[in-house]
N, C-alpha and C positions, 0 to 999 in steps of 0.2 A: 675755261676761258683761254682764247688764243691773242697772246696779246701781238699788236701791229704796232704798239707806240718804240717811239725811236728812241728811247731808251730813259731807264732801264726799259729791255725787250726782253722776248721768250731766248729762255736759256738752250743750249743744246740737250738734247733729251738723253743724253747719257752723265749730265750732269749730277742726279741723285746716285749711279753708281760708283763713279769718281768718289762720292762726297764718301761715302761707302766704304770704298778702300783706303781712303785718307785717314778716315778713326780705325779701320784695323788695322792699319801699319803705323799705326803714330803719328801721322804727320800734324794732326790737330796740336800734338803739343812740346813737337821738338823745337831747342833752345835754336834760335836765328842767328847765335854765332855759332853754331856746331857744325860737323864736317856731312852728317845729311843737310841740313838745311842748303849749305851749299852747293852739293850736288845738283840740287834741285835747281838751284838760280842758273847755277849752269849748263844744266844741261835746257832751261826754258830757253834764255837768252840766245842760246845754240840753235834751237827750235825756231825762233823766231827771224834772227837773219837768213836760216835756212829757208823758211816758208813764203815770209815776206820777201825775199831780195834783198835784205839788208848791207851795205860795206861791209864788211868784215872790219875795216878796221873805224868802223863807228861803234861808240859807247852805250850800251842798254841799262837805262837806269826803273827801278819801279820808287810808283808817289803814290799818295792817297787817291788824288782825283787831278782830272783835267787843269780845276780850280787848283791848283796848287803851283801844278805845272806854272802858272798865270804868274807864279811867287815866286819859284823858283830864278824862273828865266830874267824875272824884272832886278832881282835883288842880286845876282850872281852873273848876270850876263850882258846889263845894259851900263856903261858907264858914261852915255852921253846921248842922241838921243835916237827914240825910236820910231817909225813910220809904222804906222797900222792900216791897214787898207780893210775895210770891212760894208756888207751891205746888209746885213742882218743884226739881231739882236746877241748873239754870241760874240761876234768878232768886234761890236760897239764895247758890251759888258770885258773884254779883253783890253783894250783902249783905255778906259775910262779904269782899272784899276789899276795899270801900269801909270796908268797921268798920277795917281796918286802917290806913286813912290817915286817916279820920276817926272817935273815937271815941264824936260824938255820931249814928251811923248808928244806925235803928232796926228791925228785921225784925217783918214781920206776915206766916204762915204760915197761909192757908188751905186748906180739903178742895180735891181735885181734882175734883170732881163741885158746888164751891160758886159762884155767879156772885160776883164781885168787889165786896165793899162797903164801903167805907171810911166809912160816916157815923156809925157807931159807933167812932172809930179816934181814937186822941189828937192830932190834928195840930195842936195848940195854937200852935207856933212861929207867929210872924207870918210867920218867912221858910222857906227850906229848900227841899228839893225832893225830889216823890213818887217813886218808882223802879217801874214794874210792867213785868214781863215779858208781850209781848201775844200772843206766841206761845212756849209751853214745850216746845221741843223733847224733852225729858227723856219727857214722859207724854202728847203730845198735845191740850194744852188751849191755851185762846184766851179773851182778854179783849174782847169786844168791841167797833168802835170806840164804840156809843153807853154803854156804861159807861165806856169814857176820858171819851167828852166830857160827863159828871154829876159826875166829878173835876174837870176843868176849871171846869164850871160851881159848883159848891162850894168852892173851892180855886185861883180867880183869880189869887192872888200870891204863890201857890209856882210855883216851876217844875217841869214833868214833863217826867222821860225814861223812852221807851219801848224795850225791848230787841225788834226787829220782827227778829229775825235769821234766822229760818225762814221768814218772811209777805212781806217786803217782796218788792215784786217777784213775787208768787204773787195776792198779798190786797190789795183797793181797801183804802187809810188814809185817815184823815183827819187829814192833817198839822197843818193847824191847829187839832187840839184838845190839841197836847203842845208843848213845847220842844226838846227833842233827840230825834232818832232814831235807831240805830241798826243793820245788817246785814253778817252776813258775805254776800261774793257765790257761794259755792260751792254754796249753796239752791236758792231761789228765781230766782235770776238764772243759773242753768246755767253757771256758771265754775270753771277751777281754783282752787282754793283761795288764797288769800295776801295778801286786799285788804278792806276795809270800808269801805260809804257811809256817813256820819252826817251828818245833817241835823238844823243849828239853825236857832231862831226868833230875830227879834227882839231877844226880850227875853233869850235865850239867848247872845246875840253881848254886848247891853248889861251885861248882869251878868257876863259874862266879862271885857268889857273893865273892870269897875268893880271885881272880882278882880285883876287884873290882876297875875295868877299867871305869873312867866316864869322858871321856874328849871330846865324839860326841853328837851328838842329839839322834844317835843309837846307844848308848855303852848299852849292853845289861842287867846292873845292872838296867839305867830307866827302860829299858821295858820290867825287873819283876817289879818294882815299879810300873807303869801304869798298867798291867794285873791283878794286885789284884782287879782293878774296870771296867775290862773287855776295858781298856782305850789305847789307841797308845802312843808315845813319841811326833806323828808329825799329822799335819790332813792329814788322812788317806783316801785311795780310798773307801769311804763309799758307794758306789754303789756298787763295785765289791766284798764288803765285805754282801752284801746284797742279790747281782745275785748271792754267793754262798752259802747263806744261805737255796736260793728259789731250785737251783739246789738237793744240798742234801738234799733238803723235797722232791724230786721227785725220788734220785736214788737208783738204788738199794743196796745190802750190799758189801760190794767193794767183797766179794768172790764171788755175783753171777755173777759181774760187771766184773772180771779177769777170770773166765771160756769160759763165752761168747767171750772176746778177743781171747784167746787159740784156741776158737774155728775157729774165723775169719781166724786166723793167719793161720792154718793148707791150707786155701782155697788160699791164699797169696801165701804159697808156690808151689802149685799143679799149681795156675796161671804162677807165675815165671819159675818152671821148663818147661812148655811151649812154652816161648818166644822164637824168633829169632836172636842171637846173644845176649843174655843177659843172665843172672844169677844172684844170691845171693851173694851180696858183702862177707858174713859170712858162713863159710861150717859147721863149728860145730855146732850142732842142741843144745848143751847145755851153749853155750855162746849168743846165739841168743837174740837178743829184743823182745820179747811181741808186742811192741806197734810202734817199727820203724821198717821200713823193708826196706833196702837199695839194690837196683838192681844197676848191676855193667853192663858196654860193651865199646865199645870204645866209646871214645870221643863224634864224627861225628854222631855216633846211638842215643847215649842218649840225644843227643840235638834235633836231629830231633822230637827224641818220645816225650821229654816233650815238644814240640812246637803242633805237634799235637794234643796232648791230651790237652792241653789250647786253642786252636780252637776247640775242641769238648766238653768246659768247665772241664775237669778237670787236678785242678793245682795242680801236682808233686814238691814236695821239689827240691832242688837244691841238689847237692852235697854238702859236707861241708869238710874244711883244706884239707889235701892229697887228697879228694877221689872226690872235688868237680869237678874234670871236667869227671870223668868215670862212678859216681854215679847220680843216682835220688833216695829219696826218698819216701818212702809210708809210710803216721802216720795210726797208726791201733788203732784211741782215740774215747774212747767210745760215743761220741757225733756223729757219723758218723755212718749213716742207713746202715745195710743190702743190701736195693737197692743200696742204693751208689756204697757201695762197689762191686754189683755184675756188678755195669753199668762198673764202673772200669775196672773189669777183662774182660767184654766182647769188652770193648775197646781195652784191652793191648794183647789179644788174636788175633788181628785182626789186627792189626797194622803192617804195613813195613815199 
C-alpha cells in the first residue's frame, strides 16, 4: 500500500535501515541527559538550519506534536492578545484552543480561494501576536511566504507564529519573516509520527523569557533552559530525533527539495483537470498548496474512487471538516517516488 494521505504519510524508504542502525548502536536506549544523546540533538538541529535556511541565531526546540506546539505558544508566549487568521479546519481548531486559555484571542475567517489580507484587520493592540496557518492541510491552501513577510513588514512588534505543519521540510520558508514555527514531522519530513520541530526568533526567546511563564513541564522558559545543552524538558522521542538526523544527512537543500515539489504539483494538476466528475477543491492557482492537493465531486464518486484505489493499493486522504465527505486528498511530500506518483495518476486517469 502506497499511502498519499497527508499525514501520517509514507515514510522514506530508508527508514527501516536507520531504525536498524539505531538498535545496534544503542540509540533506542541511551539516557536523554547523556553526552550521545546530545550529540545527536546537535548535530540534527545543525542539519536542519542547514538544510532548511534556518537563522542561525533562531532556537530549535523538539515537542510531542503540532498540537502541543498549540500549548506551548499560547501558555508561554501570549500575555495579551492574539489574532488568528485561518480559512480551514486547522488554523479554526488553533483559535479556538488558544480562546480557551486566553480569552482575549481573536479569529478572522477568510474564503479559501481569498489571498491573505490583514490591512483592513483591527490589530490595534500595540503588543500581542498574529497566528496564520501557512499551510492548511484541511482544504489545500497556502499563505505565501511574501504575504507573511507584508505582515511582518506592517506589524513589526507583534509577534508571528506560523503553523508550517504540512510545508516545512516540503516548502523553502522564510524564517526570518515570523517568530515561531512550527511542524509535525510525519509530512513533509517523511517520519513516524510522534515528534514536532518548532523554531523561535529572538525576540520569541526574549518575550518568553520576559513571560517568564513556568508552571508546566513545557513552559517554554525550561526549554530554553534545557536547549543550552542541546537537552528536552521531558524524555523525548529519541529515535525520531535521530531518523531525522539520518534523513537530513541524505536530503537535499530544502530549495532543491520545493522545486522538484512544484514540479510534481504542475503533473497533479494536468492529472486532475482530466478526471470524470472531479476537480480541484481550490481554483486559485496562487492560494494553492504545494504539497496537498484536494480533489473535490460528489459525495457517492469520491468514496467509490478512494475505495478503488485502496484495492489497487493506493491510499487517498480522507476529506477533512466541511470538505470531508466531497473531498479526497493527495500529499505531494517529498518522501514519495516519481513512480508513485505516476502509478497514481495512471490510476486516477482510468478510473470510473
Amino acid at each position: 500500500m502506497i499511502s498519499f494521505y497527508p499525514g501520517p504519510s509514507k515514510v522514506y524508504e530508508q527508514i527501516p535501515k536507520y531504525v536498524k542502525d539505531a538498535y545496534a548502536d544503542g540509540v533506542m536506549s541511551i539516557n536523554h541527559r547523556s553526552e550521545e544523546f546530545m550529540k545527536i540533538s546537535s548535530s540534527t538541529i545543525s542539519l536542519l538550519k542547514e538544510k532548511l535556511f534556518i537563522p542561525e541565531d533562531y532556537t530549535v526546540f523538539f515537542a510531542s506534536s503540532a498540537t502541543e506546539c498549540w500549548e506551548i505558544i499560547t501558555q508561554s508566549l501570549i500575555d495579551n492578545t492574539s489574532y488568528h487568521f485561518f480559512n480551514g479546519a486547522f488554523g479554526e481548531k488553533w483559535f479556538e484552543y488558544t480562546k480557551k486559555l486566553h480569552k482575549l484571542s481573536i479569529g478572522y475567517r477568510f474564503n479559501i480561494e481569498a489571498e491573505l489580507k490583514i490591512g483592513d484587520m483591527d490589530l490595534s493592540s500595540e503588543k500581542g501576536m498574529i497566528c496564520i496557518t501557512q499551510n492548511e492541510t484541511s482544504n489545500g491552501t497556502r499563505v505565501s511566504t511574501k504575504r507573511i513577510a507584508k505582515v511582518r513588514k506592517q506589524y513589526p512588534n507583534h509577534l508571528i507564529a506560523v503553523d508550517a505543519t504540512s510545508s516545512m521540510g516540503g516548502v523553502e520558508l522564510k524564517f526570518a519573516d515570523a517568530d515561531v514555527w512550527y511542524a509535525s514531522v510525519q509530512k513533509c519530513f517523511g517520519l513516524p509520527a510522534g515528534m514536532a520541530v518548532m523554531i523561535c526568533s529572538p525576540q520569541a526567546i526574549k518575550k518568553a523569557l520576559e513571560i517568564n511563564e513556568r508552571k508546566h513541564y513545557n513552559s517554554l522558559p525550561f526549554m530554553i533552559d534545557k536547549m543550552q545543552d542541546w537537552q528536552t524538558t521531558y524524555t523525548p522521542n529519541v529515535l525520531n530525533i535521530y531518523l531525522l538526523q539520518r534523513v537530513l544527512q541524505k536530503v537535499k537543500p530544502i530549495d532543491e527539495v520545493h522545486k522538484k515539489l512544484k514540479t510534481r504539483l504542475k503533473k497533479h494538476l494536468k492529472t486532475v483537470d482530466k478526471l470524470k466528475g472531479m476537480k480541484l477543491l481550490v481554483k486559485n492557482p496562487r492560494v494553492r498548496s504545494h504539497t496537498v492537493v484536494p480533489v473535490s465531486g460528489e459525495p457517492e464518486l469520491i468514496k467509490r474512487v478512494k475505495q478503488k484505489a485502496k484495492d489497487e493499493g493506493f491510499l487517498l486522504g480522507n476529506g477533512y471538516g466541511s470538505h470531508k465527505e466531497n473531498t479526497f486528498r493527495i500529499a505531494n511530500f517529498p518522501a514519495i517516488k516519481a513512480k508513485e506518483m505516476k502509478a497514481l495518476h495512471e490510476f486516477l486517469t482510468a478510473v470510473d
